[in-house]
C-alpha positions in Angstrom: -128.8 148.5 190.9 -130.5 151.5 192.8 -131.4 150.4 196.3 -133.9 152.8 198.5 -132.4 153.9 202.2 -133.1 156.8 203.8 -131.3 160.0 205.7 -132.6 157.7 208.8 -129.9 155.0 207.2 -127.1 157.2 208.5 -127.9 158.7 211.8 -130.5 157.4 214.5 -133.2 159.0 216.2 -135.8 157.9 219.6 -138.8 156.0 218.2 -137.0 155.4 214.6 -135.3 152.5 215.6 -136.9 150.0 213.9 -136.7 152.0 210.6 -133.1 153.4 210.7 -132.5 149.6 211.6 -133.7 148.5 208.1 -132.3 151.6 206.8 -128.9 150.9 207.9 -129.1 147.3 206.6 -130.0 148.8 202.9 -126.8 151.0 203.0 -124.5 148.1 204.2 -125.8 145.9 201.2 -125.7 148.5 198.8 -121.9 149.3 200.0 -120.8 145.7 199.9 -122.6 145.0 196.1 -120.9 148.0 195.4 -117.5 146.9 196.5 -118.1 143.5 194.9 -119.1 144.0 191.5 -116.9 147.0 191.5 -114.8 145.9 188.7 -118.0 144.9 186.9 -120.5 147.1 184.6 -122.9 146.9 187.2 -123.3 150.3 188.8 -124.6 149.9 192.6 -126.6 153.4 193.7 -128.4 154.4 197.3 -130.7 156.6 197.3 -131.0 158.4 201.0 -133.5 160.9 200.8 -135.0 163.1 203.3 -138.6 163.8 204.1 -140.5 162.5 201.4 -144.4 163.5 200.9 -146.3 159.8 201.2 -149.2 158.0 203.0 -146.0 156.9 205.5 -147.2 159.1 208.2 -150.9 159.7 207.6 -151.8 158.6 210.9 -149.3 160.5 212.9 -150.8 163.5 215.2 -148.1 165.6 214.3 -146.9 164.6 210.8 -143.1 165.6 210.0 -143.6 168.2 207.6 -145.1 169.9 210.1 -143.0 169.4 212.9 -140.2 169.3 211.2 -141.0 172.9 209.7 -140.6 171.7 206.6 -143.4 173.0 204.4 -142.6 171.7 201.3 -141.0 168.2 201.7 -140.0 166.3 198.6 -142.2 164.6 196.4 -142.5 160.6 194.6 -141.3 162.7 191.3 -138.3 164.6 192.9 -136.9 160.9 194.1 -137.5 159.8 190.7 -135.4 162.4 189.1 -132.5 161.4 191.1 -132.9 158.0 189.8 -132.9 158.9 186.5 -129.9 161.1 187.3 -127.9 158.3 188.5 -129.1 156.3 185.4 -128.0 158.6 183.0 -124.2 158.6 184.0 -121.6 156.9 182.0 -120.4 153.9 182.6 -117.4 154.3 184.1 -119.1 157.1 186.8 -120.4 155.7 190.2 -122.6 157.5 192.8 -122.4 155.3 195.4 -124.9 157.4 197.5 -127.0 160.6 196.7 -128.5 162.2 200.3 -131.7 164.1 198.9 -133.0 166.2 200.9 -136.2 169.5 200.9 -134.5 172.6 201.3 -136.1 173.3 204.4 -134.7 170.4 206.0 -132.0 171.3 208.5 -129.0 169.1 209.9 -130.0 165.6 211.4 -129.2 166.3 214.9 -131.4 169.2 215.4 -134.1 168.2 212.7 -134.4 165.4 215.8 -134.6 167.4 218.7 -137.2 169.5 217.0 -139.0 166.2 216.1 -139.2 164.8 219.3 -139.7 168.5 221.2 -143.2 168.4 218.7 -144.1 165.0 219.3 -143.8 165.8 222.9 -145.6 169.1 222.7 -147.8 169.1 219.4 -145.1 172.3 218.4 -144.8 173.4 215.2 -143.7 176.5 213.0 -143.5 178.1 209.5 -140.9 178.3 207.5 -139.5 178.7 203.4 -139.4 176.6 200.6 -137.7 175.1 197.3 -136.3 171.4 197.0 -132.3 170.3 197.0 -130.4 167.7 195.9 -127.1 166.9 197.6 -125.1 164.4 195.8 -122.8 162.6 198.5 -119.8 161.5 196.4 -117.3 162.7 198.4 -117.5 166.7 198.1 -120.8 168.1 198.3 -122.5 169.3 194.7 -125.8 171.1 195.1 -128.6 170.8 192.1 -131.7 172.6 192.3 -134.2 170.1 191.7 -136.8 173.1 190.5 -134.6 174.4 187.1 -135.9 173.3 184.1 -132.7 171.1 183.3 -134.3 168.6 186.0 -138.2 169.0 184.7 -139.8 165.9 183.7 
């Protein structure tokens, strides 16, 4: 079972309440399936990623990637690769959560501050590119989504 949260599931920002609310509820039901069917076959997976490219914010003034300076957010297909990532482990492996994340996306707390300076002020700025990974199992591991072991 693969449930859909969000980085929003673990921290909180102004305006987001709502969301991160129904994000949070996501990652305590994925935890507590996880903990109950633990001795089980059934693997129980959340997937937390970052900012994803969809129709979510099409009518925003300021939409996040722009905001956020983060010009090349994650894409539908990069989500899907971590699915399949989590699919393909062996049974006896568990990835309770995978955070992933654009690489241009910075740490939470001042990804929010620079969100809700923009909204404020219509701000917004440049920046690099390339798409990350983190797997949150524990230690951090770092895949880059864009070699060819993670191509479609």
């Amino acid at each position: 079972m693969i449930n859909t949260s969000s980085v929003l599931g673990t921290k909180v920002r102004p305006t987001a309440g709502a969301y991160a609310g129904s994000k949070f509820a996501i990652e305590a039901l994925t935890e507590a399936l996880r903990l109950e069917l633990a001795k089980t076959n059934i693997g129980v997976s959340c997937v937390e990623p970052g900012l994803v490219q969809t129709d979510l914010h099409r009518e925003w003034p300021v939409p996040p990637a722009q905001s956020l300076n983060i010009p090349r957010p994650l894409q539908p297909e990069d989500i899907a690769r971590v699915v399949r990532f989590i699919l393909e482990q062996p049974d006896h492996v568990r990835l309770p959560r995978i955070l992933a994340v654009p690489s241009d996306q910075e740490l939470l707390e001042k990804q929010l501050l620079v969100l809700i300076v923009s909204q404020i002020f219509s701000k917004t700025s440049k920046g690099g590119d390339g798409n990350l990974l983190v797997i949150q199992t524990g230690p951090f591991a770092i895949v880059d989504l864009s070699s060819p072991q993670w191509s479609s």
